[in-house]
Wavefront OBJ file of the C-alpha trace (Angstrom):
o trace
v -15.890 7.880 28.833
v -14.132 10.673 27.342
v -12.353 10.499 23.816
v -8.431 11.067 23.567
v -5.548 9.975 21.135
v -4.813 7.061 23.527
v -8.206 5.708 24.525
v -10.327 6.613 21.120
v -14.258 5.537 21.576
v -14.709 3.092 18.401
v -18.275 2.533 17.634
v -19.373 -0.238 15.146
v -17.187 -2.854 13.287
v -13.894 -1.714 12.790
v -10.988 -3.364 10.383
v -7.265 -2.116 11.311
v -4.009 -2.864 9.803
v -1.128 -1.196 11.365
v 2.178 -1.394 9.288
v 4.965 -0.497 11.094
v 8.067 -0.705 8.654
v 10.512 0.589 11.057
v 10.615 -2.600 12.785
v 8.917 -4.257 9.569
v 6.341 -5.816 11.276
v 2.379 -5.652 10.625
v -0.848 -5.758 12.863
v -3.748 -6.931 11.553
v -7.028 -6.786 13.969
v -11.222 -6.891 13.613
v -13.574 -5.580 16.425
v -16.757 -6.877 16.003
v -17.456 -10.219 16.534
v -20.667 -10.762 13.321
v -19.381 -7.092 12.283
v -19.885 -5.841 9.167
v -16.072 -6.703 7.635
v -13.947 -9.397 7.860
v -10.557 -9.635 7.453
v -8.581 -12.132 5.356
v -4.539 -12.821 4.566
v -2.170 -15.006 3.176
v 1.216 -15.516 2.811
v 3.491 -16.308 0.121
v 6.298 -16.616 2.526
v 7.813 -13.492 1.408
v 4.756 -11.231 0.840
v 1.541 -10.864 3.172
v -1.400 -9.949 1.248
v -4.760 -8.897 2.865
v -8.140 -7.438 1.754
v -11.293 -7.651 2.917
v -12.663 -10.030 0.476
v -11.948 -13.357 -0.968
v -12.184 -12.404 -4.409
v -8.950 -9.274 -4.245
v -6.580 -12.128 -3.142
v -7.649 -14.655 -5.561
v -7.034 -11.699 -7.873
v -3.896 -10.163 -6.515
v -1.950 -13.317 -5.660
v -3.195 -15.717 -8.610
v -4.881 -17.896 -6.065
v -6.771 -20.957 -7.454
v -10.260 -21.036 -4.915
v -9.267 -24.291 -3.340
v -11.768 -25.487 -0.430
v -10.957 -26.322 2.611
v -12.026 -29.836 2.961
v -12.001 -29.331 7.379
v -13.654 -26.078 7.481
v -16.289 -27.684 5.436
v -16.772 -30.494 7.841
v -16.168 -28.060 10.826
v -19.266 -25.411 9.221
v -21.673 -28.647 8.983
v -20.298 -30.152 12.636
v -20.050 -26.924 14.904
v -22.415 -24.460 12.896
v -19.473 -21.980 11.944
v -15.494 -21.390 12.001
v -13.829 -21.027 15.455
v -10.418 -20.521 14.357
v -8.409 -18.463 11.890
v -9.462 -20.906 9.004
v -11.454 -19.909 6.084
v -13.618 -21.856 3.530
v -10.702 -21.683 1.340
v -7.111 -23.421 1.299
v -4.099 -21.026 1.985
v -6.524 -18.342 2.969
v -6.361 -17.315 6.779
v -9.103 -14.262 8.607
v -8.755 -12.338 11.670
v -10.974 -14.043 13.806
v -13.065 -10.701 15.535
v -11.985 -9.805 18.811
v -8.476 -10.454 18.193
v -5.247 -9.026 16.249
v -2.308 -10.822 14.693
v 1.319 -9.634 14.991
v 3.831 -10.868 12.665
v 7.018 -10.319 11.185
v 7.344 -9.523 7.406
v 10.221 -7.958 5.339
v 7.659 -7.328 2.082
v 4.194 -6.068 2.448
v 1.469 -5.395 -0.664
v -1.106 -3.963 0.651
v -4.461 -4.753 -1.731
v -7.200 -1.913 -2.351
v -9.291 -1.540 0.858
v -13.160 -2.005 -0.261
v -15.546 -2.227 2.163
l 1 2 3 4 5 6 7 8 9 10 11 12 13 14 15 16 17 18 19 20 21 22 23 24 25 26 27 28 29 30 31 32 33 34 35 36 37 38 39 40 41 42 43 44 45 46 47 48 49 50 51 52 53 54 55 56 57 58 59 60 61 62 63 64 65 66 67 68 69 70 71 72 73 74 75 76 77 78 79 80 81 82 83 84 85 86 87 88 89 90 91 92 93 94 95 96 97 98 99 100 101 102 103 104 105 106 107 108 109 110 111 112 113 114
């Protein structure tokens, strides 16, 4: 397959965000199902903040670490997450294979660490 702007070869577990504030909207998207990087977000309801670890948006957005109470049942029933659900209340992740579009006025973007 040959490499060009519109059909790139992407090797390995990729994280993208894609912020397009012309039409203020933001895509957020993971590769690699068991990759190397997840991606979580949460919303304020004015602000979407995302990183790609638990402990920036407890940080950034004065989260409390709630736990889910289902995803705990779900991780001991199925063996693992099949949604967008996280161990955590409020906190959401990219479930791999897949991007999210939404609309947002606001975005913070948190520091990137991989």
């Amino acid at each position: 397959m040959k490499q060009s702007i519109t059909n790139p070869i992407i090797k390995g577990s990729t994280v993208a965000v894609i912020i397009d504030t012309h039409d203020e909207k933001v895509t957020l998207a993971v590769n690699w199902p068991g990759g190397l990087y997840s991606l979580y977000y949460f919303s304020d309801g004015n602000s979407l903040f995302f990183a790609t670890r638990f402990d920036l948006l407890f940080h950034e957005c004065g989260l409390r670490p709630m736990p889910n109470q289902q995803s705990i049942v779900d991780l001991f029933r199925f063996g693992g997450l099949a949604t967008d659900n996280t161990m955590f209340e409020g906190i959401r992740r990219v479930v791999p294979g897949f991007a999210i579009h939404r609309n947002w006025p606001r975005y913070r973007v948190l520091l990137f660490r991989v």
